[in-house]
N, C-alpha and C positions, 0 to 999 in steps of 0.2 A: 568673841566670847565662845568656850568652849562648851557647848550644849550638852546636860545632862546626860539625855538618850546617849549620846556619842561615845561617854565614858564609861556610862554605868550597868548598860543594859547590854546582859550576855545571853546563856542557852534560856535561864528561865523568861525572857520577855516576852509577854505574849503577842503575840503574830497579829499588832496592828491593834488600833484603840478603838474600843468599839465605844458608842452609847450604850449606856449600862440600861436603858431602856428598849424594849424591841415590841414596838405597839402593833397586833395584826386587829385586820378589817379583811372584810369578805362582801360587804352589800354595799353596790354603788354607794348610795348617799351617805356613809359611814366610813368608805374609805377617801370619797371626797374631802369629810370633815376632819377625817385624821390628818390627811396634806394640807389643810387650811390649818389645823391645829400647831400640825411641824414648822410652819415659816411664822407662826405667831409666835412660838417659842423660842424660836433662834432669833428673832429681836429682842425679845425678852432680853434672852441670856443669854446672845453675844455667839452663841455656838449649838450647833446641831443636839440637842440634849436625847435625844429619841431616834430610831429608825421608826417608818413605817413599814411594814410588810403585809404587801395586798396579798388576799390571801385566795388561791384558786380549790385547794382540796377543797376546802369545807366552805368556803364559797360559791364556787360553780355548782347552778343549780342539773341536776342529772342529765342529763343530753343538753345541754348548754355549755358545756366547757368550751367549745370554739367562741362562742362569743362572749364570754367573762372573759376568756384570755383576752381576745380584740380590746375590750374593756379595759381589761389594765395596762393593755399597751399605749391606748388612747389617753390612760391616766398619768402614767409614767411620763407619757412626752409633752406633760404638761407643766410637770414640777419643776419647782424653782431651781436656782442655779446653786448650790451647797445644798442642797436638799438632800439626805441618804434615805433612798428606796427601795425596797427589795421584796422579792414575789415567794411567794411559797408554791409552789408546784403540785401537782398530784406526785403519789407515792410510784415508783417503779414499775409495779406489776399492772398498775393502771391502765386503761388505753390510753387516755389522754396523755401521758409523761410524756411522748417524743414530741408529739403537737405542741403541749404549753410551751416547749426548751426552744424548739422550730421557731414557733411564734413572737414569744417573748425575747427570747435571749437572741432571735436573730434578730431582731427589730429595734429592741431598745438595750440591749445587753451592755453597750458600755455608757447607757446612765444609772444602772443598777449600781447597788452598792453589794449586793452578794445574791446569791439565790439557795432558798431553803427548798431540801428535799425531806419529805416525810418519810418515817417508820424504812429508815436504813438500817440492814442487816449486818453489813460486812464489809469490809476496805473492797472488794469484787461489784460491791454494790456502787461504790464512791468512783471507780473506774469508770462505769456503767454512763454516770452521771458527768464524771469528763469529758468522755467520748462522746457524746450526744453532745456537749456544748462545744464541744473540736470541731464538729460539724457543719454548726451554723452561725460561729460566730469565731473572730480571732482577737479578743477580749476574754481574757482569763480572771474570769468571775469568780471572788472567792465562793467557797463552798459551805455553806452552813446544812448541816444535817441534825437529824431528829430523830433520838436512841427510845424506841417503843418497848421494846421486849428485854425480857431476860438474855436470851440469845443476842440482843444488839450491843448489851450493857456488858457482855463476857466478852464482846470484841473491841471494847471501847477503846483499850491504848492503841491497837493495830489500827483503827478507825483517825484518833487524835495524831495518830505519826506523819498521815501521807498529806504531804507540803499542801495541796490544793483547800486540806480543810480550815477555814479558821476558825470555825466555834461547832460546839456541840450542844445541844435542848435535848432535854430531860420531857416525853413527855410522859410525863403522868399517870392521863387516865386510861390509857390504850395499855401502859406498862400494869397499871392495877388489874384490869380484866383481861389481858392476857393468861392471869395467874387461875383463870377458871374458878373463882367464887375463892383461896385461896386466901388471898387479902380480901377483909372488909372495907365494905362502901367507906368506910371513916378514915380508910387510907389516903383517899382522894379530896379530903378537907383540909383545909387551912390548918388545921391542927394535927389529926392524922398523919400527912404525912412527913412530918418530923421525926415519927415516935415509930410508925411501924418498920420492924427491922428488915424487911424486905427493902422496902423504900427506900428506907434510909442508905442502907448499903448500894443499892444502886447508883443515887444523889452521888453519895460519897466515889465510888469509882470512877463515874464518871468526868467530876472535880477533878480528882487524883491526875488520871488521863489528858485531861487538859494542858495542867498543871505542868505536869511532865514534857511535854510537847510543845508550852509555849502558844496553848491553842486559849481560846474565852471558852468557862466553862457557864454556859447560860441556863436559868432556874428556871421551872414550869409555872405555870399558870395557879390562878388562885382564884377559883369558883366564886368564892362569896361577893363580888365586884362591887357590890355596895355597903358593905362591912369595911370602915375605913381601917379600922384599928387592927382587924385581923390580916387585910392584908400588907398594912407595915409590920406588923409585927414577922409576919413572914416573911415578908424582904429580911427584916433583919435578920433574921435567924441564916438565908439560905448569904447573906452576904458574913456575917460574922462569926459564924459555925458550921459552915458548910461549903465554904470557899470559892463560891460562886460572884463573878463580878460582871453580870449581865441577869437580865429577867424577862419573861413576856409579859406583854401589857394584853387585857383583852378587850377593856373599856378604857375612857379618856380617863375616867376618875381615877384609875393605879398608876398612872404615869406621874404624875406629883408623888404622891407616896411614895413611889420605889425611889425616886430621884432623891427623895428625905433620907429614904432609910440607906442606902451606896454611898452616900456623902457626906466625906469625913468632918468631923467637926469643927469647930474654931481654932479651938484650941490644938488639933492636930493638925491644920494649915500655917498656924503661926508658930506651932516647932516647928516643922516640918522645911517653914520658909527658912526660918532663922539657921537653921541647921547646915543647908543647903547653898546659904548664902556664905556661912563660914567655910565649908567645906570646901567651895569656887577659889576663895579667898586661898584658901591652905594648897592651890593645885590637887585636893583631891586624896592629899594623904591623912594620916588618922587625925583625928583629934579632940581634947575635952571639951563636950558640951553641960552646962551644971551640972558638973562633976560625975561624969559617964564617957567613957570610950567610945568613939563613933570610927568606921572606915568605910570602903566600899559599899559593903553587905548591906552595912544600915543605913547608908548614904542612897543605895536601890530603894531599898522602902521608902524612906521619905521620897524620893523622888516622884514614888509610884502613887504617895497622898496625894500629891499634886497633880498627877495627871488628873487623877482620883476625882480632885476637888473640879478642875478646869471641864471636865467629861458631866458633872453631874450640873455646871453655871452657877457653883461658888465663885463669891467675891473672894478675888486673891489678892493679897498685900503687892505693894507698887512691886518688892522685890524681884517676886515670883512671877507677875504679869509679862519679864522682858521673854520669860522662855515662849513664852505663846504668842 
């Protein structure tokens, strides 16, 4: 059988299937429960639906960061076997950055699933960050970085272009008060930051950039974490308006939600099958589906629901189940 991916997917594919969920934890007994959460969930649903990402910036308590890191090296070599894990590092200018990269990534680096670097400036910064990891480890960890500023966000495609990145975060509230009082507080709400056109424009290039590159372009964070509705509602938004097919979790409660809101519907897994399965049928050339032209192009999309639906532990019809 000739497998979808093989046929269908060219420049625009994105570099690798991520969980459209990326849950960080920073305090022992929180990141513990997030890696007891992730191996209940993939019994659940059959498939890793979430990353965890321990997280050292805003976890390591101030002169503690040698031993948070120990900490997560000690947690990492614990997780299950399909388990994707990955650490968030201190930011560059840090002291700690060479120590966590030393630590972690020479210790456990190739059970990671990627390593995130905070408040990157510039493709000069994402070298920065290869190079420290050429160092101590020869396990080529992809690269997830995290666009703070104005300045990060005007280098986004040169950021999105270089092979090592996979994904890029949006983050938020560091990008609001950068702007020096500039943008209001209400930028950084649930609702806010849809509307205000700073934000917005950022969101959006950085999307773009992805996009373009074949990279995930992954949504910021959503403060209200016990507000259920607001933060589906904003999954939805940054997934169906704003072209974003990844998200950060910051409590266990948004990880359901965001999985809601990414994942396509019924009705769009049972085109999507049907379509897919004719088009196998056809070797792949064009053909009518109730009375609509379909080739390639839309033959990518549908294929990409499906990844879609499989990524978020949608039940897929028997058709669609052989691809996975």
């Amino acid at each position: 059988m000739t497998h979808p991916r093989d046929i269908l997917l060219g420049a625009q594919a994105q570099t690798g299937y991520l969980p459209v969920c990326d849950h960080y934890s920073g305090v022992e007994a929180r990141m513990r429960k997030s890696l007891q959460l992730q191996a209940e969930m993939m019994q659940e649903f059959g498939t890793c639906v979430f990353d965890v990402t321990l997280d050292c910036e805003d976890g390591a308590p101030a002169g503690g960061e040698a031993d948070h890191a120990a900490l997560v090296v000690a947690l990492v070599a614990l997780a299950r076997p399909k388990a994707r894990v990955a650490v968030r590092v201190h930011a560059l200018d840090h002291p700690a950055f060479e120590s966590d990269i030393a630590t972690i990534a020479g210790k456990v680096g190739h059970q990671l699933s990627h390593i995130m670097v905070p408040k990157v400036e510039s493709v000069q910064d994402v070298e920065r960050v290869v190079a420290a990891l050429a160092d101590v480890s020869k396990t080529e960890l992809p690269v997830h970085v995290l666009l703070e500023s104005a300045a990060a966000v005007h280098h986004a495609f040169d950021i999105a272009a270089h092979p090592r990145v996979q994904s890029i975060s949006f983050g938020l509230m560091d990008f609001v008060s950068s702007h020096g009082g500039a943008i209001p507080a209400h930028g950084m709400s649930s609702q806010g930051q849809f509307t205000h056109p700073l934000v917005v424009r950022a969101k959006l290039e950085i999307a773009s950039a992805c996009h373009a590159h074949g990279k995930v372009p992954s949504h910021c964070v959503v403060t209200e974490f016990s507000d259920t509705a607001a933060m589906q509602a904003a999954a939805r938004k940054a997934a169906c308006e704003f072209g974003y097919t990844r998200m950060w979790s910051i409590h266990p409660n948004q990880i359901r939600p965001i999985l809601e809101a990414f994942a396509p519907g019924e009705g769009e897994i049972d085109d999507a099958t049907k379509i897919m399965a004719v088009a196998a049928r056809s070797d792949w050339a064009p053909i009518s589906f109730d009375g609509k032209l379909h080739d390639r192009a839309s033959y990518r999309y549908y294929w990409q629901v499906l990844e879609r639906a499989h990524q978020t532990g949608r039940v897929l019809p028997r058709e669609a189940q052989a691809y996975f």
